[in-house]
C-alpha positions in Angstrom: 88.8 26.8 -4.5 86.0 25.2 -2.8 84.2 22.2 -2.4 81.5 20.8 -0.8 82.0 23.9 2.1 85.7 22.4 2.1 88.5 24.6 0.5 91.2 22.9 -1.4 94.1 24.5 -3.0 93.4 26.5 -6.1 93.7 25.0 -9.6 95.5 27.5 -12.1 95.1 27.6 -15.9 91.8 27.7 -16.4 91.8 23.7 -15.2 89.0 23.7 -12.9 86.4 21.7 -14.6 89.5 19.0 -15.0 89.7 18.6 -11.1 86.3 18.4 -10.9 86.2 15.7 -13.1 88.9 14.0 -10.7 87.0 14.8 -7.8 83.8 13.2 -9.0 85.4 9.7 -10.6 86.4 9.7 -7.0 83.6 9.6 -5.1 81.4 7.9 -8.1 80.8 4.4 -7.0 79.9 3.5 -10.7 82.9 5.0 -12.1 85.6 2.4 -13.6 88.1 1.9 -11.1 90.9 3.1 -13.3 91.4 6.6 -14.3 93.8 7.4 -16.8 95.1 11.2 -17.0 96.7 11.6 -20.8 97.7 14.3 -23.3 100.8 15.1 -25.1 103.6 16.8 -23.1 103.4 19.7 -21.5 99.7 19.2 -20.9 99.8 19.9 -17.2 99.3 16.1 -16.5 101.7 16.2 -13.3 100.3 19.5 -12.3 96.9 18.1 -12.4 97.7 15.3 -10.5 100.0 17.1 -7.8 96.9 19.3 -7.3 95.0 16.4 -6.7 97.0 14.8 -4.2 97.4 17.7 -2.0 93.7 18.3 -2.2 93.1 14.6 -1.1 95.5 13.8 1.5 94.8 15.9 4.0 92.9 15.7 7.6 89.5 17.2 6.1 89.1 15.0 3.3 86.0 13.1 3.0 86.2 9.2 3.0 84.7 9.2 -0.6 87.5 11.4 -2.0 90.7 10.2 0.2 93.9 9.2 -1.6 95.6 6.1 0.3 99.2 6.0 -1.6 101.2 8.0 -4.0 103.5 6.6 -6.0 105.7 8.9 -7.8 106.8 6.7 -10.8 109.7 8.9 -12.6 112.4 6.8 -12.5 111.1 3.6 -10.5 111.3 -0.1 -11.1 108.9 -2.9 -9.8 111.2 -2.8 -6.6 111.4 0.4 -5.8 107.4 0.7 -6.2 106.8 -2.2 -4.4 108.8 -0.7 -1.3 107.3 2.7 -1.8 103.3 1.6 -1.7 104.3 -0.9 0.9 105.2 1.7 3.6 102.1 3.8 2.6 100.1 0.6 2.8 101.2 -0.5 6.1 103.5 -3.5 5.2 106.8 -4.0 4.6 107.0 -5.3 1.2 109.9 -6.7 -0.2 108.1 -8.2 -3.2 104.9 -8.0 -5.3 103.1 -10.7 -3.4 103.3 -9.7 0.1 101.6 -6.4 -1.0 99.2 -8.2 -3.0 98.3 -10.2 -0.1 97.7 -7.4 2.4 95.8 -5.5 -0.4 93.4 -8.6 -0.6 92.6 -9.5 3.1 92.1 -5.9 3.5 88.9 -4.5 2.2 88.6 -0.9 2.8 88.4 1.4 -0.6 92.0 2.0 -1.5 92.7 4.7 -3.8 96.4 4.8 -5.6 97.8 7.9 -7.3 100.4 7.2 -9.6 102.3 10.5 -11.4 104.6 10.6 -14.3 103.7 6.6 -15.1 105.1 6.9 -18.6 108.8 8.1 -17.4 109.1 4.6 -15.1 112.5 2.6 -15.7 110.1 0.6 -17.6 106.5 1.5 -17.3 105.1 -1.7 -19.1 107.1 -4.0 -16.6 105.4 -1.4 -14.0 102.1 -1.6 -15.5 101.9 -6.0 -16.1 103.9 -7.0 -12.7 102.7 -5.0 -9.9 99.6 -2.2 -11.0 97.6 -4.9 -13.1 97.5 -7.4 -10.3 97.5 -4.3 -7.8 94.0 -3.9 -9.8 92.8 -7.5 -9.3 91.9 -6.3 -5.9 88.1 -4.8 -6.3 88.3 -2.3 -3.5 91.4 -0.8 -5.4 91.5 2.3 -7.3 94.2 3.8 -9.3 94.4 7.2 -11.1 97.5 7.2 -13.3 99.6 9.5 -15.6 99.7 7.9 -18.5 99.6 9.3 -22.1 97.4 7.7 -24.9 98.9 5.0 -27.0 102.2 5.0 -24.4 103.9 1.7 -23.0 101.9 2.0 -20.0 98.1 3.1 -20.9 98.2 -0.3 -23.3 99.6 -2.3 -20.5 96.8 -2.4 -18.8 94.4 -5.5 -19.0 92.6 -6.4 -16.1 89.9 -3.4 -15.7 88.3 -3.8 -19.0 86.7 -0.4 -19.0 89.0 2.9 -17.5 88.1 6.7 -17.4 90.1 9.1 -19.6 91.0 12.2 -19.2 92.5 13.5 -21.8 94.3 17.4 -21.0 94.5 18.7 -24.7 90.8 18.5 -25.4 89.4 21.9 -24.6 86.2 21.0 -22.7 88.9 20.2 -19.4 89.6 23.9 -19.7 88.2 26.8 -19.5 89.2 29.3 -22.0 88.4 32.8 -20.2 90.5 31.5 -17.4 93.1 30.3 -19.8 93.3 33.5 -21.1 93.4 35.1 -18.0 96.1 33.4 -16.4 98.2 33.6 -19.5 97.7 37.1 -19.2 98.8 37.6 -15.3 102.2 34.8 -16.4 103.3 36.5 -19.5 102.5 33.4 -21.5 101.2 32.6 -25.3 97.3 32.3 -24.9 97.7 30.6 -28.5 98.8 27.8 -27.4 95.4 26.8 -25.6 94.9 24.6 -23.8 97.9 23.5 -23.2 99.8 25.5 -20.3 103.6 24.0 -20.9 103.5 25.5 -24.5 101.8 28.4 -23.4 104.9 28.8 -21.1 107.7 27.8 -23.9 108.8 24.8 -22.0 110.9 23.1 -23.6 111.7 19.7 -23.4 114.4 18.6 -21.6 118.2 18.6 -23.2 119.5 15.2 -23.5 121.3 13.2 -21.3 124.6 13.4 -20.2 127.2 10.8 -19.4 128.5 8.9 -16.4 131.9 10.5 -17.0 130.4 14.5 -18.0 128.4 13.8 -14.7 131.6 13.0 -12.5 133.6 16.1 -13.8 130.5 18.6 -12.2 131.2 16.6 -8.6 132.9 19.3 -6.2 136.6 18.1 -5.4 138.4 18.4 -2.0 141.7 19.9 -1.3 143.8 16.8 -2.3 141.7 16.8 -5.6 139.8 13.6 -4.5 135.9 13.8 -5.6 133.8 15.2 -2.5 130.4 13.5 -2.8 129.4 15.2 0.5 129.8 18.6 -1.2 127.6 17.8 -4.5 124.3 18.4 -5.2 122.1 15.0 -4.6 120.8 15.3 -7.8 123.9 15.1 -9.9 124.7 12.6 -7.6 121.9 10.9 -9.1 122.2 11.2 -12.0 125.5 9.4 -12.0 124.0 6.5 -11.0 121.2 6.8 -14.0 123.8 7.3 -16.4 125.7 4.4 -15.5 122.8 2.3 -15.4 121.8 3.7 -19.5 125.2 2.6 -19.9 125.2 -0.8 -18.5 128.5 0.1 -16.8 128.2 1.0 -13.1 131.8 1.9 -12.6 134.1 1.9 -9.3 132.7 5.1 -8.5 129.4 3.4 -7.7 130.8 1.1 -5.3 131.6 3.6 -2.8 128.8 3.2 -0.3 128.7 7.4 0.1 127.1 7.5 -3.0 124.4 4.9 -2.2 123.2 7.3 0.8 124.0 10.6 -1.1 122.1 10.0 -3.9 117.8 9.6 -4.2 117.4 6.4 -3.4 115.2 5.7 -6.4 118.1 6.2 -9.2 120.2 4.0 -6.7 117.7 1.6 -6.8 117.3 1.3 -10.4 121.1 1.5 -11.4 121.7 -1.7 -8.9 119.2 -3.9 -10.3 120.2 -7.6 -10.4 124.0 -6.4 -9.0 125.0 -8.9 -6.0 127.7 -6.6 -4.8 128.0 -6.8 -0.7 126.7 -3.1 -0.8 123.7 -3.3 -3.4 122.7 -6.7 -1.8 122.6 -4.5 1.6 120.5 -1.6 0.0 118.3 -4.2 -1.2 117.7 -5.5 2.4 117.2 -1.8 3.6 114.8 -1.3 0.5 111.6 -0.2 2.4 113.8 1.6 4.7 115.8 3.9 2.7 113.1 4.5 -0.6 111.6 7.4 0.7 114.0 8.7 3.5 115.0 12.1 2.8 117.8 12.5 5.0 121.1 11.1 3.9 122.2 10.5 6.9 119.6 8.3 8.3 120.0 6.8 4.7 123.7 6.2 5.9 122.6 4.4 9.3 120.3 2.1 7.9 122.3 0.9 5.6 125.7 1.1 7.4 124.0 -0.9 10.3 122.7 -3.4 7.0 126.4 -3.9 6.3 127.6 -4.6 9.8 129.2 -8.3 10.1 129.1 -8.0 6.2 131.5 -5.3 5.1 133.4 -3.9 7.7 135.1 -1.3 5.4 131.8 -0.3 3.6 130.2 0.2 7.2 133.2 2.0 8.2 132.8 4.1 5.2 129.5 5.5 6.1 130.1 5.8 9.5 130.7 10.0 9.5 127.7 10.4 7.6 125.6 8.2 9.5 122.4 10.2 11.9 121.8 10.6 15.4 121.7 6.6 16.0 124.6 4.2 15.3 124.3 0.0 14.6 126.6 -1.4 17.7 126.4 -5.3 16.4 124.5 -7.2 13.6 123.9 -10.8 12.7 122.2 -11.1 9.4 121.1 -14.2 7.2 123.9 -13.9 5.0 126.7 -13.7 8.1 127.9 -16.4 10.1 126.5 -16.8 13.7 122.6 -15.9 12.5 119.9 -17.0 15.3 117.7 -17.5 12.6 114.5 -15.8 12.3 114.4 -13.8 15.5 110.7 -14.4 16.7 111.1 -13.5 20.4 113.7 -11.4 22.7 114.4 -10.8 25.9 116.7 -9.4 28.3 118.6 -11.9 30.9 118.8 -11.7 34.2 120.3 -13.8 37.1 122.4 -16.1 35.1 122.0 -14.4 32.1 123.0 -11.0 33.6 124.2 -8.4 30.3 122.6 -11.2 27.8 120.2 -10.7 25.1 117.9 -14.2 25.0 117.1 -14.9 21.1 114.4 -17.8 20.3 114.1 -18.8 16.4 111.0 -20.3 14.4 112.0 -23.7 15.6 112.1 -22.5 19.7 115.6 -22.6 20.2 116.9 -19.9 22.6 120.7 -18.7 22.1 121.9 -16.0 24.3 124.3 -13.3 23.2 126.6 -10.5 24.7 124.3 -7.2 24.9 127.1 -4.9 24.3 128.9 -7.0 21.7 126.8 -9.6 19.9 128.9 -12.5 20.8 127.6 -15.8 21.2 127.1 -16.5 25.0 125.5 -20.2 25.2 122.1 -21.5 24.2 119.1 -22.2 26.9 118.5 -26.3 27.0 114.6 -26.4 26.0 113.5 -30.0 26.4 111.4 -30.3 24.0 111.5 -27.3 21.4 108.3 -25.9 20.1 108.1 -22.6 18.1 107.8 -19.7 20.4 105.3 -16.3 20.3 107.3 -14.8 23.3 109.7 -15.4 26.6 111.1 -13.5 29.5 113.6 -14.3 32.2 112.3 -13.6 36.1 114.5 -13.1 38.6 115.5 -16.2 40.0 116.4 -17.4 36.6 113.6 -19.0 35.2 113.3 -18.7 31.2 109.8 -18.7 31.0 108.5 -19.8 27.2 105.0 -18.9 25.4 104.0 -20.5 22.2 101.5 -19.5 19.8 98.3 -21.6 20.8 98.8 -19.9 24.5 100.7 -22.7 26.4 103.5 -22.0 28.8 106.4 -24.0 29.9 109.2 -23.3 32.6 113.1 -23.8 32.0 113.9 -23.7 35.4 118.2 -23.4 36.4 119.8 -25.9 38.5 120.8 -23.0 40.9 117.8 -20.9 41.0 118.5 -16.9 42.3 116.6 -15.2 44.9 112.8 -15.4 43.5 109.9 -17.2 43.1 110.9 -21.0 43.8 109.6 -23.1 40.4 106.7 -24.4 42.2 105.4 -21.1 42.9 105.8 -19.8 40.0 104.1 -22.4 38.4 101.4 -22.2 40.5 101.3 -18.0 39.3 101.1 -19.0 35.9 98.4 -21.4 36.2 96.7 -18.7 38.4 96.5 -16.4 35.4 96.1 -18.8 33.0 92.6 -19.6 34.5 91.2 -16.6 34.5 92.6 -14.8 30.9 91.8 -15.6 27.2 94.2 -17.2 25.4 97.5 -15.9 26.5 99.5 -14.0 23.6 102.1 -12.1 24.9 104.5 -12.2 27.9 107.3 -10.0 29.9 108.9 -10.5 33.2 110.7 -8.2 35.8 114.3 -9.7 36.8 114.4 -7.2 39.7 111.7 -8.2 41.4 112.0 -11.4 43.0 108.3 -11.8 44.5 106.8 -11.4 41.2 105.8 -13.6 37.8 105.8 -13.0 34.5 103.0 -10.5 33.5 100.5 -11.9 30.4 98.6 -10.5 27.4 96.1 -12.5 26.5 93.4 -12.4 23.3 90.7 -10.0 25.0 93.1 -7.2 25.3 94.1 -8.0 29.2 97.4 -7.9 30.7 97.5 -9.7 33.8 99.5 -8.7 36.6 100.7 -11.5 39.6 102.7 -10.3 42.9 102.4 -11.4 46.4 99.2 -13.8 45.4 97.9 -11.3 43.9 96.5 -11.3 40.2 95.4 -7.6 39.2 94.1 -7.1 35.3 93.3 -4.4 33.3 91.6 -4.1 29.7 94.1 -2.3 27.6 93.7 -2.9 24.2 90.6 -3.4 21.8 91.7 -7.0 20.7 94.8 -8.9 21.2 97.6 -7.8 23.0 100.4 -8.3 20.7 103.6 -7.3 22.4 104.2 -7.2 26.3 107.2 -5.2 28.5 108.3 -4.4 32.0 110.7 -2.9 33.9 111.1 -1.3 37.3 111.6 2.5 38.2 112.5 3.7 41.1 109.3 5.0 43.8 109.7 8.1 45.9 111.9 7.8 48.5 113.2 4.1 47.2 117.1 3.9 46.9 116.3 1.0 44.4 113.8 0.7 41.7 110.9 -1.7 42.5 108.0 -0.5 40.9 106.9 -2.1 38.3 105.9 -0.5 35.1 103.7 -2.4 32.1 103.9 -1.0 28.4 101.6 -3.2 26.0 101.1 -3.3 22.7 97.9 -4.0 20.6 96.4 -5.5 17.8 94.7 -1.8 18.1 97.7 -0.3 16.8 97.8 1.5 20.3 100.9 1.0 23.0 99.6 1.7 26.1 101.6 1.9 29.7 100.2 0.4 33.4 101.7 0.5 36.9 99.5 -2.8 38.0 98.8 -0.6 41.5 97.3 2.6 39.8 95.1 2.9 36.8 96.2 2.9 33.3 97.0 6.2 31.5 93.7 7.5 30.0 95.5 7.9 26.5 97.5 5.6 24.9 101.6 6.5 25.3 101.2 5.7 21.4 98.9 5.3 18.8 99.4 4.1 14.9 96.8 2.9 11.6 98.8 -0.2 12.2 99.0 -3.3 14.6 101.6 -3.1 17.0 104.5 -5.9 16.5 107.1 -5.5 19.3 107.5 -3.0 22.5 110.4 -3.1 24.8 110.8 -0.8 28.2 113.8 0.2 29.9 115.3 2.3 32.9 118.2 4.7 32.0 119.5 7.4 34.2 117.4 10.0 32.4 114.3 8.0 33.0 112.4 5.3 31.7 112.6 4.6 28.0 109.5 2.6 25.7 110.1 1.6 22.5 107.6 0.2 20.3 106.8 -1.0 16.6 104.0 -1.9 13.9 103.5 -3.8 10.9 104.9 -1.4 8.5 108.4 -1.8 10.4 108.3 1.7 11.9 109.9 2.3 15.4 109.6 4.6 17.4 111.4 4.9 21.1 110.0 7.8 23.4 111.6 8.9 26.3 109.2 9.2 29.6 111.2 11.9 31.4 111.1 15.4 31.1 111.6 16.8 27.5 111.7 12.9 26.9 112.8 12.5 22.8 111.2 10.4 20.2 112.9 8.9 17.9 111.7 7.3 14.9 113.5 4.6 12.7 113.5 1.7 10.5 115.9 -0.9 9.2 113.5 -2.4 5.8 112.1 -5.2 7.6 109.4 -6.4 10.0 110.3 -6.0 13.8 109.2 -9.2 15.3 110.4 -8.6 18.8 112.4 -6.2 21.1 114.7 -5.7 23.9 115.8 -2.4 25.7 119.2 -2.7 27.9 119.9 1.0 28.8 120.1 2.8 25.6 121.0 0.0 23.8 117.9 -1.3 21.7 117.5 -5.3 20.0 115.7 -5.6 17.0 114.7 -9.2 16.0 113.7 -9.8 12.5 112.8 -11.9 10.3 116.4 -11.8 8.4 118.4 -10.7 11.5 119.2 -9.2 14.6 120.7 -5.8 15.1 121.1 -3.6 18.1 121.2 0.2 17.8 122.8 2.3 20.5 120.7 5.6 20.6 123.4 7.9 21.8 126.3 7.1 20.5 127.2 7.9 16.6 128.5 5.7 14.3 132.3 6.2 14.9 132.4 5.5 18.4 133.1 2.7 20.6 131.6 -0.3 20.1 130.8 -0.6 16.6 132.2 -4.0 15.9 129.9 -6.7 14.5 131.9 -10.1 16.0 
């Protein structure tokens, strides 16, 4: 099918003047910014709308017809959604009004599919608490499945005036095709135009219960249920049955079944339930909602239960991915830095540590490997904090959020810049950047400062008397890293190597003595959050993140991996030691070793 010289997937059953329709209340300007697809079942509603999505999602799609988020309702709650549309959005949502928020400083035409609206949880309590306000928004959009006289088309209120499209009145199809098409599928041409009918669909049996469900679920040699062997749908279906009867059952405690099953029945069944494991999916929400892989499912929320559960994390940890949770210190455990606004590895001093400041600009350090507490940083007079590094004499160096600086200098400095030189670096910079934003230091090289981001998109280089800058980003620089790698013919590493990250959404990587890479090392729709850098024996490692709590960590040397992964909440700032990578957050701190699996050394959360 084509159009506008752009081909988009055919439409079947005679249905072509139907996507049409969609495709012009698209690009119509005057068109009421809700549309409503109805008709009674087996009216090709879903089909429509599945056509649709494919059609206007892709690279080629013109800005006029371009659909931003899909929310597949079947099954969902307010949560779930909220989670869902947040990740499509670019935010990490954990509620309605964080999305609501970031819908309304953000004007750009938004359009939101949502299918199968009428087989929600509930599709009112959809409808009033998250798409009616979602609709308060003017730039926002939605096309919704939603039959006539359902919960959810009369829960509706704020758009006074919404298109309909109703499937069962013949002018949407066309009847020679009908017939046709019928024809080729073996199907009843009477029952125009309605294609389910014409197919003898049936409706769906009824259904069955918790315990019918758990006597399908394959059994091991001992006889003991094997939830690894059965099929993720019956799996889910266990939890929706338990839910319908208000009775989740020890079954649903296991934590298996949390990452086994799709994560929107799991979601719904554990509404309101403050079990250790359900308050941990809950946590992981964003995360987990639309992770296909049960064992990165397993990960996430195995690493969410570290310091928590020990034998629910233990539980998950065969299943768990290609990445394991080493340590974790969460709001609800004890020892919690607090929210963890700024990272950085130690040095000197603070040799194997992991430096933690919180919102009020208290630093704590911790073991890297372990997670244990380590001692706190004296700050004279605590301020909260956008960044901090550690150079290599010892120096914890402190940037808060209007641009100032400040110097916590040991009382047995290391090898490095003595504090009146340093100071005298800092000032240097100061005076010629924009405001200062982000900062990173290099513990293994004594004759150098800290390296600055600063508001213009500059990161600021200082060595030997020497300030060298370079333009990176277009806007802020967000996030700031460094590490040293070894030069040609250097038994140590001493060159220093810069990876930035932007409002720009890009993350960028600079040896102050050569010119920046041409491209960015990474680019994303999203601003940039955290990035950390780090030397292993394979070569250097970056790892990065943005808004919507991705991360991604690339490897630099040949055949270098990327790997991608979330935990369900905002990374805030990042530390690489070796392969071991820190996550602050605004609920925790976790560090994830990316070789080792879950059941290896190390996976102890005290």
């Amino acid at each position: 099918m084509a159009e506008n010289g752009r081909w988009v997937p055919p439409l079947t059953a005679g249905r072509r003047a139907a996507g049409l329709a969609l495709l012009g209340w698209l690009e119509d300007p005057r068109a009421p910014r809700l549309c409503r697809v109805s008709g009674p079942s087996g009216a090709g509603k879903s089909h429509l709308l599945a056509w649709l999505v494919a059609s206007c999602t892709t690279s080629g799609t013109p800005g006029g017809q371009r659909i931003h988020a899909v929310l597949p309702a079947a099954g969902a709650t307010v949560r779930s959604a909220v989670w869902t549309l947040g990740q499509q959005l670019g935010v990490v949502a954990h509620g309605v009004r964080p999305l609501l928020e970031v819908l309304a400083a953000d004007d750009r035409h938004t359009v939101i599919c949502v299918p199968e609206l009428d087989s929600a949880a509930e599709p009112g309590r959809l409808v009033t608490e998250l798409l009616d306000p979602v609709m308060e928004s003017a730039h926002v959009r939605l096309v919704v499945e939603a039959a006539t006289g359902g919960e959810a088309a009369g829960a509706f209120a704020t758009v006074a005036e919404s298109a309909v499209l109703e499937l069962d009145d013949p002018r949407w199809t066309d009847r020679a095709r009908f017939d046709a098409w019928c024809a080729e599928a073996g199907a009843d041409a009477g029952a125009y135009p309605l294609p389910g009918p014409a197919l003898g669909l049936a409706r769906p049996p009824a259904p069955a219960g918790a315990k019918e469900l758990i006597a399908r679920v394959p059994r091991d040699a001992d006889g003991a249920l094997d939830l690894r062997a059965a099929d993720p749908d019956l799996l889910s279906d266990v939890w929706t049955a338990a839910a319908r009867a208000g009775d989740l059952g020890p079954l649903t405690a296991d934590p298996l079944l949390y990452a086994l099953a799709r994560p929107t029945a799991v979601t719904a069944a554990t509404e309101g339930s403050t079990d250790e494991v359900a308050l941990a999916w809950d946590a992981a929400g964003p995360a987990v909602i639309d992770e296909g892989d049960p064992g990165t499912r397993a990960a996430v929320l195995r690493t969410r239960l570290l310091g928590v559960d020990a034998a629910a994390a233990s539980t998950l940890a065969p299943l768990s991915g290609a990445w394991a949770g080493r340590w974790a210190r969460w709001r609800r455990t004890e020892g919690w830095p607090g929210p963890a606004v700024a990272m950085a590895p130690g040095t000197a001093q603070y040799v194997s540590q992991l430096l933690v400041a919180d919102a009020g600009g208290s630093v704590r350090g911790y073991d890297a490997a372990t997670g244990r507490r380590s001692g706190s940083v004296v700050v004279p007079d605590p301020r909260p904090l956008r960044a901090l590094a550690v150079t290599a004499g010892g120096t914890v160096v402190l940037l808060d959020p209007w641009g100032g600086t400040e110097l916590v200098v040991p009382t047995e400095p290391r090898p490095g810049l003595e504090p009146h030189a340093l100071t005298a670096a800092v000032d240097q910079i100061s005076s010629i950047a924009d405001e200062l934003t982000a900062l990173a230091a290099i513990g293994l090289l004594p004759k150098a400062a800290p390296a600055f981001g600063d508001a213009a998109g500059e990161v600021h280089w200082y060595q030997d008397g020497e300030v060298v800058s370079e333009r990176l980003h277009h806007g802020a620089v967000t996030a700031l890293a460094a590490t040293a790698v070894g030069g040609q013919g250097l038994a140590e590493p001493e060159i220093p190597l810069l990876a930035s990250g932007g409002l720009d959404g890009a993350v960028r990587l600079w040896g102050p003595y050569s010119d920046p890479l041409a491209e960015p090392c990474d680019r994303r729709d999203c601003p940039v959050t955290a990035v950390a850098v780090g030397s292993t024996a394979a070569g250097p490692l970056v790892g990065a993140a943005w808004a919507d709590g991705l991360v991604r960590v690339r490897g630099l040397g040949p055949g270098g991996e990327v790997r991608d992964l979330r935990l369900g909440s905002e990374i805030w700032s990042m530390a690489l030691i070796g392969t071991l990578l820190a996550l602050g957050m605004p609920d925790g701190v976790a560090a994830i070793d990316l070789r080792a699996r879950a059941g290896g050394p190390g996976t102890g959360s005290r």
